[in-house]
LOSE-623109 format. One record per residue: residue in one letter; x, y, z of N, C-alpha, C, O, CB in turn. Coordinates in steps of 0.2 Angstrom, whole numbers, plus 2048, in hexadecimal, padded with zeros to 3 digits. Glycine has a CB too. Layout:
BEGIN
AXYZXYZXYZXYZXYZ;...
***
This chain:
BEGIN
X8047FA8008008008008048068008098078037FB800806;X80280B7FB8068117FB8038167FE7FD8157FD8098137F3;X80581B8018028228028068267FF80C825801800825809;X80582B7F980982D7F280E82A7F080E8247EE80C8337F2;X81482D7F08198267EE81C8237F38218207F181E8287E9;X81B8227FA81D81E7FD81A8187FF8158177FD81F821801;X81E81380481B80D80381981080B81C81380E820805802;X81180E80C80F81081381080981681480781B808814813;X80B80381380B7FE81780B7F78118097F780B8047FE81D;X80E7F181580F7EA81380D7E68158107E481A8137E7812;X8067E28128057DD8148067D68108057D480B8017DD816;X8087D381480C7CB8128077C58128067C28188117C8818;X8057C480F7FE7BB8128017B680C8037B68067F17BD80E;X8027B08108057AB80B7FE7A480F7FC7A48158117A880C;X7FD7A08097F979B80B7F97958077FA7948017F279D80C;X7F979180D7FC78880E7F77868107F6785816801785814;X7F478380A7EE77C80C7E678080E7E277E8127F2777816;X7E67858097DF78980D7E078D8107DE79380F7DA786812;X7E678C8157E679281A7EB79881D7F079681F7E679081E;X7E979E81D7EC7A381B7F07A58217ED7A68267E87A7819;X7F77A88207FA7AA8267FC7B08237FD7B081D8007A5829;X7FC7B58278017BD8238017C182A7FF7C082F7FC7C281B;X8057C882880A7CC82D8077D382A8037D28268147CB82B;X8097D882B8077E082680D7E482B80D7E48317FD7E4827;X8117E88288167ED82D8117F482A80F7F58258217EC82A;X8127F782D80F7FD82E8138028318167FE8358097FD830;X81680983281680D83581480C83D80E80B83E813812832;X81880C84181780B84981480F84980F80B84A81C80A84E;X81281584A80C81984C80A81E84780F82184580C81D851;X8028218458008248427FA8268427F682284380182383E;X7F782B8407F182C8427EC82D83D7ED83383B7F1830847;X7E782B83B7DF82D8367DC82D8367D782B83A7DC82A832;X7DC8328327D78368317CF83382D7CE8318287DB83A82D;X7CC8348307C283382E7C08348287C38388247BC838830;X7BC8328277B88348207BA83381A7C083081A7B683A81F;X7B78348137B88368107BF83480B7BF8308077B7839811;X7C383980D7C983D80C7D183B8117D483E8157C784480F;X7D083280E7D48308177DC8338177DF8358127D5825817;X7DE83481C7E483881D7EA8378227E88388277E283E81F;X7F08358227F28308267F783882B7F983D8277F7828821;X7F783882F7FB83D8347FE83B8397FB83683C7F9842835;X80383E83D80883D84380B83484380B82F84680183D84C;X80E83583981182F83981682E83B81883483C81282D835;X81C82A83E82282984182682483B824821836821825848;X82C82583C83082183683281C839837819835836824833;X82F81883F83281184282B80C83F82580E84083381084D;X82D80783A8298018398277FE83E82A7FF84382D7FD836;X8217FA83F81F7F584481B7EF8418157F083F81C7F8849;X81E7E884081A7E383D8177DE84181B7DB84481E7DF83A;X8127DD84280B7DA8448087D48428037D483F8077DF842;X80B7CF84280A7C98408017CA8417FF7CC8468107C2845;X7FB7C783A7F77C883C7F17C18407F37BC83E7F47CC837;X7EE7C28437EB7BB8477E97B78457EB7B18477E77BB84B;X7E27B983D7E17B483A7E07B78347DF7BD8337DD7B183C;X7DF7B382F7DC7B48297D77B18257D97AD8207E07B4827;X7D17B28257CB7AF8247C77B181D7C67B781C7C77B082B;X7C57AC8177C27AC8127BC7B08157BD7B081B7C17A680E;X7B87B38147B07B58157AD7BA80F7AE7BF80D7AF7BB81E;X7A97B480A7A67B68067AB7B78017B07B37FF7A37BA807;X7AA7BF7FF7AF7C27F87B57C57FB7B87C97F77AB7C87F3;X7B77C48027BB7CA8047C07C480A7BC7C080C7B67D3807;X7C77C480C7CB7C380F7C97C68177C97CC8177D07C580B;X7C87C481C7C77C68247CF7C78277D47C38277C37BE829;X7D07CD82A7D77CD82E7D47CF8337CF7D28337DD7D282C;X7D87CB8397D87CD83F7DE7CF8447E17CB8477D67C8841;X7E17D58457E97D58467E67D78507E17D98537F07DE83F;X7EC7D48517EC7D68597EE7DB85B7F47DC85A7EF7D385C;X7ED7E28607EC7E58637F07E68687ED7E986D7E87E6863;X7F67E58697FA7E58727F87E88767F87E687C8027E7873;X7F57EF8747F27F287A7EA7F58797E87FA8797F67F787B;X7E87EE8787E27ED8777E17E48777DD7E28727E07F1871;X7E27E18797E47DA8787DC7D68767DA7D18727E77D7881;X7D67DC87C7CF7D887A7CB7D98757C67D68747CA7D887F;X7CE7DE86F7CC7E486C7D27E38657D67E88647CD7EB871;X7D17DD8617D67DC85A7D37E28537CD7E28517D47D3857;X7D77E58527D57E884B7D37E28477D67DD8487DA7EB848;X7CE7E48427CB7DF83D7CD7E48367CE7EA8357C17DC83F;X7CC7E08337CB7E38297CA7DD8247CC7D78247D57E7825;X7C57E28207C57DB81A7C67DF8157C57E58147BE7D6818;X7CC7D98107CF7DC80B7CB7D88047C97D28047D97DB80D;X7CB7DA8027C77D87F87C97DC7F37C97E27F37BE7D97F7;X7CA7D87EF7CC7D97EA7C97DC7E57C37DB7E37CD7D47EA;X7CD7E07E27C87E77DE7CB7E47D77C97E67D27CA7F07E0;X7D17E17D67D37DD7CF7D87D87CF7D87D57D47D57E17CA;X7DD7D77CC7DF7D07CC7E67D37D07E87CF7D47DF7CC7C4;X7E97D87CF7EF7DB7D57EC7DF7D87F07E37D97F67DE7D3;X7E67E17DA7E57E97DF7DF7E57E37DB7E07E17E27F37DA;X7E17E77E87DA7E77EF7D77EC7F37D87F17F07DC7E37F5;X7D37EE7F97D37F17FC7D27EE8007CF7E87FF7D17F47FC;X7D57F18087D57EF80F7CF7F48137D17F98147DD7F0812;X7CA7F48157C57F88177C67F58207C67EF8227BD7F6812;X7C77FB8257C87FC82B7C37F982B7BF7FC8277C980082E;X7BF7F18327BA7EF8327B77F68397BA7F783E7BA7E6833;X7B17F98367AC7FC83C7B080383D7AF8068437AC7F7843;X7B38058397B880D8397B58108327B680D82D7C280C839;X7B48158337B181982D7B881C8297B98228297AB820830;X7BD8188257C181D8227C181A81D7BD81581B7C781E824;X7C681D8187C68198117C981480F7CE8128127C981B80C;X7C781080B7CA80780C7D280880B7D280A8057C6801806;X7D680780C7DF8058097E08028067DE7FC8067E380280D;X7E38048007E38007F77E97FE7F97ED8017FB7E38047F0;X7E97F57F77EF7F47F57F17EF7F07ED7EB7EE7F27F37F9;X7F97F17EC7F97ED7E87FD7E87E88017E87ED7F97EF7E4;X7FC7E17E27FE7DB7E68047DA7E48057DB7DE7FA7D57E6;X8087D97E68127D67E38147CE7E68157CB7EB81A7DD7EA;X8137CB7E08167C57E181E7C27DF8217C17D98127C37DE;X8207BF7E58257BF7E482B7C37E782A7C67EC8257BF7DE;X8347C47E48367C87E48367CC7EB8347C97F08337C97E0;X8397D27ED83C7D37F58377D87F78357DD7F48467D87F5;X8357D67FD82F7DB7FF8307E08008367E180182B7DB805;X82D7E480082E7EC80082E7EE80382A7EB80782B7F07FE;X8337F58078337F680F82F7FB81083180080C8397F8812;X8297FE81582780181682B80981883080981D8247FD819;X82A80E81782E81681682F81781D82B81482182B81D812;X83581B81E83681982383A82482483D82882983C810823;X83682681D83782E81F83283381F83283781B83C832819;X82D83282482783682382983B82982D83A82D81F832825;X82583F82882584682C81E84683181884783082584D825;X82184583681B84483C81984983D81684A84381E841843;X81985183781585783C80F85683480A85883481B862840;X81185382E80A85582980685082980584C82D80C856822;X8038508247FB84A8267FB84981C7FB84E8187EF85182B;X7FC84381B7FD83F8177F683D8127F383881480083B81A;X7F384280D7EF83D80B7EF8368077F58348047EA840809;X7E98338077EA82A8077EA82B7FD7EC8277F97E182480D;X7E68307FC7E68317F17E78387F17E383C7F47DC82F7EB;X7ED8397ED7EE8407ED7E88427E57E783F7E17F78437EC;X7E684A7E77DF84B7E37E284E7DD7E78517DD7D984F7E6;X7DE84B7D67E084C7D07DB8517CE7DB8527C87E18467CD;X7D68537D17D08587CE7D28607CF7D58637D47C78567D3;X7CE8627C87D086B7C77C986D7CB7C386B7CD7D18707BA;X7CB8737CB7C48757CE7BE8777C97C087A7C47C587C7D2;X7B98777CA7B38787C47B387D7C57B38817CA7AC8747C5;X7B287E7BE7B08847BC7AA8887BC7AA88E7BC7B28847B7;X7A48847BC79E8897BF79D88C7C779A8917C87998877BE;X7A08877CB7A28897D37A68917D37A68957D87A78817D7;X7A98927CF7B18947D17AB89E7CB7AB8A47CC7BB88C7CB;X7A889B7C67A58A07C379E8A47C879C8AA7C87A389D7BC;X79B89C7CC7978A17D079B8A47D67988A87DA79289E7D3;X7A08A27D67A48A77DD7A68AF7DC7A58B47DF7AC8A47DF;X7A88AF7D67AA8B47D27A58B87D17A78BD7CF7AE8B27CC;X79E8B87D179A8BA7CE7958BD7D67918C17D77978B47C7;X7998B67DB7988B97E279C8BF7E479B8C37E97998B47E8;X7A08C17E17A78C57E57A58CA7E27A28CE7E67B08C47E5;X7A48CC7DA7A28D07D779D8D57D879D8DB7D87A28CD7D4;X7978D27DA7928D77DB7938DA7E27908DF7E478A8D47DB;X7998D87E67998DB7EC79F8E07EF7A28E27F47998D67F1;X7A08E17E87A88E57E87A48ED7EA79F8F07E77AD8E57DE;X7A88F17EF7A78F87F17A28F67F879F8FB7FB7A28FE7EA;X7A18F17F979C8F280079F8F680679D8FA80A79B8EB802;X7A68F28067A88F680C7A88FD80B7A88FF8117AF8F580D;X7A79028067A69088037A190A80579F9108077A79087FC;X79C90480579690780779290A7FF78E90F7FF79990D80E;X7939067FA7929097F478D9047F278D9047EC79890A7F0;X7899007F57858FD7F377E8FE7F677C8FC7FB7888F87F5;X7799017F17729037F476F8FE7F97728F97FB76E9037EF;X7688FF7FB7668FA7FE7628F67FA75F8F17FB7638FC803;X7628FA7F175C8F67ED7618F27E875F8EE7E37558FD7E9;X7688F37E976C8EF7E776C8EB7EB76C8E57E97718F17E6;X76C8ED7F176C8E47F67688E07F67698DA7F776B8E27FC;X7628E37F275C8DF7F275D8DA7EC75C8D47ED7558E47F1;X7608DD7E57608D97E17678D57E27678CF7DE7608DD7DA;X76D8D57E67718D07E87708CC7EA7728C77E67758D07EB;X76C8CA7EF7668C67F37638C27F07628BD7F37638C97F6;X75F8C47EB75D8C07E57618BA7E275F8B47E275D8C47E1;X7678BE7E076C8BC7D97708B87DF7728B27DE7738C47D4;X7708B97E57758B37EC7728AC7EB7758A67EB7738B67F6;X76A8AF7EC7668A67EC7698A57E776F8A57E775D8A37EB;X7668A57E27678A27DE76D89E7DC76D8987D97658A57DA;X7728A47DF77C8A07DE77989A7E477A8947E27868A77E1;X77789B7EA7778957EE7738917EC77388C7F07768947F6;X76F8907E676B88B7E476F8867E076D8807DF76588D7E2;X7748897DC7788877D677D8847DC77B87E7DD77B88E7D0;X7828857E07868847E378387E7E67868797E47898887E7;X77E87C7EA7798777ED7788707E777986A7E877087B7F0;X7768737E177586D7DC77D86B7DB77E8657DD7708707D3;X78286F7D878986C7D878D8667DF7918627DE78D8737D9;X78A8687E478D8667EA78A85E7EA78D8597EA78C86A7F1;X78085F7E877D85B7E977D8557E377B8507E377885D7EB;X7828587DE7868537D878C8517DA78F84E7D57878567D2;X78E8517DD7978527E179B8557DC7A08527DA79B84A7E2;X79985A7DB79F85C7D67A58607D87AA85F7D579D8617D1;X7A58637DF7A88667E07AF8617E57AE85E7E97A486B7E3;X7B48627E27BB8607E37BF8647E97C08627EF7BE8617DD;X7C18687E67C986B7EA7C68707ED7C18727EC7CF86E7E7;X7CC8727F17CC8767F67C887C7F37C287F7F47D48777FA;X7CD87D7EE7C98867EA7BF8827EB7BD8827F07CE8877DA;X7BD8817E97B787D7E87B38807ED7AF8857ED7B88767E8;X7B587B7F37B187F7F97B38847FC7AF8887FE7B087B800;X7B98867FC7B888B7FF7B58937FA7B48987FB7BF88D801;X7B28907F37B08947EF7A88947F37A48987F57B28937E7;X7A788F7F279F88E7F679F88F7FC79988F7FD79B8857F6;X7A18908017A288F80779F89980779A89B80A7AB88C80A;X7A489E8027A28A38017998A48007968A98017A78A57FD;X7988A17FE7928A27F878C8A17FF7898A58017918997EF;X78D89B80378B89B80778A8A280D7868A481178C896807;X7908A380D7928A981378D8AD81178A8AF81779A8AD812;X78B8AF80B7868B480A77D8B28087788B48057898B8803;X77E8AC80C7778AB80E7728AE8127748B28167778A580F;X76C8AC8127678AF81A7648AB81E75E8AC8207608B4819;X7688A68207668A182576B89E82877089D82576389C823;X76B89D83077189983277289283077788F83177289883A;X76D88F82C77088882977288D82377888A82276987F826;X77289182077989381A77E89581C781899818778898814;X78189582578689982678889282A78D89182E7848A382A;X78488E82978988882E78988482978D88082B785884835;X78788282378787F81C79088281979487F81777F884816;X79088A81A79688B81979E88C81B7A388D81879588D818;X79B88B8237A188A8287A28818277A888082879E88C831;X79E87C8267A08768237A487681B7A987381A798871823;X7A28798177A587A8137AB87D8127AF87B80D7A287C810;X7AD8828177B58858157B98808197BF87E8177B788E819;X7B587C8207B98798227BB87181F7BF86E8207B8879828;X7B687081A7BA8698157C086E8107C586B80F7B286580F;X7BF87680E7C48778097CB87780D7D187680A7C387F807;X7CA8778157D18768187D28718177D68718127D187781F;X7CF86B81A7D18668187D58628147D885D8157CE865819;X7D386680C7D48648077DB86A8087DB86D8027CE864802;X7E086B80B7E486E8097E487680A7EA87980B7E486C803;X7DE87A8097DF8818057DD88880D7D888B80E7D78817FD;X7E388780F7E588B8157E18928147E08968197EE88B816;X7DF89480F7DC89B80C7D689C80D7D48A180E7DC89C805;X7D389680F7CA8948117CB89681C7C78978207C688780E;X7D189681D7D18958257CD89C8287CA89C82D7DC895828;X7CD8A48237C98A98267C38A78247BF8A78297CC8B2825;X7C08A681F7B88A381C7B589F8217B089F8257B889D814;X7B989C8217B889782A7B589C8317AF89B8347C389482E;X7B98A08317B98A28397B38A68387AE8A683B7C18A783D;X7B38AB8307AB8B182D7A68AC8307A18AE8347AA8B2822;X7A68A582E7A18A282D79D8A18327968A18327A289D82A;X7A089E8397A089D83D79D8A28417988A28447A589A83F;X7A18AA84279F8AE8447998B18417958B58447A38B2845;X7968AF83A78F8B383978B8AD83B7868AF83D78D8B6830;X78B8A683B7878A383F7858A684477F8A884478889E841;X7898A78497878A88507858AF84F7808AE85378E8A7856;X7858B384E7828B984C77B8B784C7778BA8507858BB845;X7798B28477738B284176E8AD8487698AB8467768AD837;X7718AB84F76E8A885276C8AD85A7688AC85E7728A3851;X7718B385876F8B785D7758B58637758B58697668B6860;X77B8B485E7808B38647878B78647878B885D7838AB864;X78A8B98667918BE8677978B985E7978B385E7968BB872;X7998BC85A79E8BD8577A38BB85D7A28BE86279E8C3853;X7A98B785C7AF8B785E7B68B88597BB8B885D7AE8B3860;X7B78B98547BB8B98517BB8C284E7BF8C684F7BA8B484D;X7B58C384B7B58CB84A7B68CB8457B98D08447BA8D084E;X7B48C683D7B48C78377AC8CC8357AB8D08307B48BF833;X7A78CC83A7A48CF8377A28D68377A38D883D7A08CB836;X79E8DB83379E8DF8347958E28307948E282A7A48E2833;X7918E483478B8E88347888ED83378B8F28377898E8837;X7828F082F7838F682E77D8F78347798F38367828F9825;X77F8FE8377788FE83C77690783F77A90A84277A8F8846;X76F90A83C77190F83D77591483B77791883F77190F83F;X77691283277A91582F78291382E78591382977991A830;X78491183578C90D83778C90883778790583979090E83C;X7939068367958FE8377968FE83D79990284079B8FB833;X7938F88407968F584479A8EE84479C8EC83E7928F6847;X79B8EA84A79E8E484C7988DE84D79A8D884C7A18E7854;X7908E184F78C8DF85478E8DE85B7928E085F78A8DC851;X78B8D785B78B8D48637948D18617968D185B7838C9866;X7988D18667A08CF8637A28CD86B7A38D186F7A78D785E;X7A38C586D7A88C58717AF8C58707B38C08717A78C1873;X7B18C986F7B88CA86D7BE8C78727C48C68707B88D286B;X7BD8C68777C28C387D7C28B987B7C78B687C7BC8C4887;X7BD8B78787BD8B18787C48AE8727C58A88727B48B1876;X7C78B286E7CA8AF86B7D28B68697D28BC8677C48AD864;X7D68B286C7DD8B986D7E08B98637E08B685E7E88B4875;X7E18BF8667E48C18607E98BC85B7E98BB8557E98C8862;X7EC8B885F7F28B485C7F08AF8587F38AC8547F68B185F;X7E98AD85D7E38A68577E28AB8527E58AA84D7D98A285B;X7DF8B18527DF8B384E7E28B58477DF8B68427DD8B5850;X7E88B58487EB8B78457EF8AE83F7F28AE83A7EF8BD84C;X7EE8AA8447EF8A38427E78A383C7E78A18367F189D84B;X7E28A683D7DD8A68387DC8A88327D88A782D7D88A883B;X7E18AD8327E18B182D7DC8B882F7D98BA82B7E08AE826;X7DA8BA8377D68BE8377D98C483A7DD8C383F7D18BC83A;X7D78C98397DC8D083D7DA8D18437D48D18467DB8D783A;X7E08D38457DF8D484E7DA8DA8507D88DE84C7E78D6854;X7D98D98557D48DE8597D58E38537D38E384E7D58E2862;X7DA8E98577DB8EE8547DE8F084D7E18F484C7DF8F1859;X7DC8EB84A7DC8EC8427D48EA8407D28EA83A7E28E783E;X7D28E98457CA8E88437C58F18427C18F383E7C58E284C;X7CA8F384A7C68FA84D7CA8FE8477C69038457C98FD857;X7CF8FE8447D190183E7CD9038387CC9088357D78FF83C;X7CB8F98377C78F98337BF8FE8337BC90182E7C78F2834;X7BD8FC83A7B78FF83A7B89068387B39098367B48FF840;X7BD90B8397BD91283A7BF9128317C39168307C3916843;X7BF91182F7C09118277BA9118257B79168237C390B824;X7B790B8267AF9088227A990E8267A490F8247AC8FC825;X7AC91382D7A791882F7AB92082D7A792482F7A5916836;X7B092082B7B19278267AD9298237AA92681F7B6926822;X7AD9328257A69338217A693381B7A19338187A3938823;X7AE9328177AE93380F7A992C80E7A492C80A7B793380A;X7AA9288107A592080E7A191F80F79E91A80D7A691A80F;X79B92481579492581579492A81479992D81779092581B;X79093080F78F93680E78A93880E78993E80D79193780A;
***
C-alpha cells in the first residue's frame, strides 16, 4: 500500500492447504483521519510488524484479525477483496474511513515500508487530480462583483434589494452543484462557502461555516478567515455575541460591530485566522464611518 509515492504499509499472507497465515508492517504510530478524504498524520519513521491472528475466507472478501497489545480483548478486524486480479481493498471493519488499496507483488524482495515521514504533516491516502469547476468559481465572481464599494457605502438600499434576489438564486445554483458532487477542491468550497456567507438564514451561515471548513481540509489555508466570518454571522443571526470581529453592520446610518464578545478570542488566534486584531478592526470602523463615505 502506497500513500503517494511512498510505501505506507506491507502485507504478507502465504497459504498451505486452505489455510492462510500473514504479517502487515506498518508505521509504529499514526493517526486517521475520518471520512471521506482519509488522511494519515503524526506518522513516525519506526516500522512495527504484527504477525496477524487469523485469516478467514467469508464470502467475496478475505477476514483479518490482527492483535492489539494494548487492547488484548479488543483485535482490530478488516476485510480485504479484491477489486481485480493485482489490486484489493482493505476496509477498517466498523471505522468510518476509506478502504486502503493495495497492490499485489508476487514473488521477488518485499518492499520496505518508508521510514522518512514528517510527524508534524497529515498525509493524504489519493492525492486529488480535480480542477476546479468552472460554474462554481463564475458564480463566485459574479458574488464578489455586485458587492464591490460596499464598504464605501456606495450601494443603495434598492440595489440591495436586487442583490438579494440575484444571491438566491447563486445559492440555488451552488446547492444543485453540491447536490451533484461536483464540487472538488479547496478553491470550490471555499468559493461556496462565500455564496453562502451572503445568505438570510442561520442554516445558510452554518451550511457555510461547514463548507469553508471542508476547503481547509482539502488544503486551502485561504478559506481559514471565511471560516471564522461564517461562524461569527451565525451567532449573530441567532441573537448571540460575534467573537472574532469579521463582521460589520449598518445601524442608524453607521457601521457598527453589533453584539461582539471580543475577550473570547486573543488577538494571536486571531491573527493565526487570518483576522485583524482588535485595533485594526476599530481602524477599520473609523474609515467605513468617515464622513467622505456617508454623505
Amino acid at each position: 500500500m502506497k500513500v503517494g509515492q511512498r510505501v505506507f504499509g506491507v502485507l504478507v499472507i502465504e497459504e498451505k492447504a486452505g489455510t492462510y497465515t500473514g504479517s502487515w508492517t506498518l508505521p509504529e504510530h499514526f493517526g486517521m483521519g475520518m471520512g471521506k478524504r482519509a488522511t494519515f498524520d503524526h506518522v513516525t519513521n519506526q516500522t512495527k510488524r504484527t504477525s496477524v491472528g487469523s485469516l478467514v475466507v467469508q464470502g467475496d472478501h478475505l477476514h483479518l484479525v490482527v492483535p492489539d497489545p494494548d487492547a488484548p480483548a479488543e483485535p482490530d478486524e478488516f476485510d480485504m477483496t479484491l477489486t481485480s486480479g493485482n489490486e484489493a481493498s482493505v476496509q477498517y471493519v466498523g471505522v468510518p474511513i476509506e478502504p486502503w488499496p493495495f497492490a499485489r507483488l508476487q514473488g521477488g524482495t518485499v518492499p520496505a515500508v518508508a521510514t522518512d515521514w514528517d510527524p508534524q504533516r497529515s498525509y493524504p491516502l489519493k492525492e486529488e487530480t480535480f480542477t476546479s469547476n468552472a460554474e462554481m468559481q463564475a458564480v463566485f465572481a459574479e458574488d464578489q462583483k455586485v458587492r464591490q464599494g460596499w464598504m464605501s457605502g456606495n450601494i443603495s438600499d434598492a440595489q440591495w434589494a436586487v442583490i438579494s434576489k440575484e444571491d438566491a438564486v447563486r445559492r440555488q445554483r451552488t446547492r444543485r452543484l453540491l447536490a451533484q458532487d461536483q464540487l472538488h477542491t479547496g478553491e470550490d468550497f471555499r468559493a461556496a462557502a462565500f455564496v453562502f456567507q451572503h445568505g438570510d438564514t442561520p442554516d445558510d451561515y452554518l451550511l457555510a461555516h461547514t463548507l469553508a471548513m471542508i476547503a481547509i481540509a482539502k488544503g486551502d489555508n485561504g478559506a481559514l478567515w471565511i471560516a471564522s466570518a461564517t461562524l461569527d454571522r451565525y451567532l449573530q443571526s441567532i441573537h448571540r455575541s460575534q467573537i472574532y470581529g469579521t463582521q460589520y453592520l449598518g445601524k442608524q446610518g453607521r457601521m457598527t460591530q453589533g453584539a461582539f464578545s471580543s475577550e473570547v478570542i486573543s488577538d494571536s488566534l486571531r491573527a493565526e485566522l487570518g483576522v485583524p486584531a482588535l485595533a485594526n478592526q476599530q481602524e477599520q470602523l473609523k474609515e467605513m464611518n468617515a464622513p467622505s463615505k456617508h454623505p
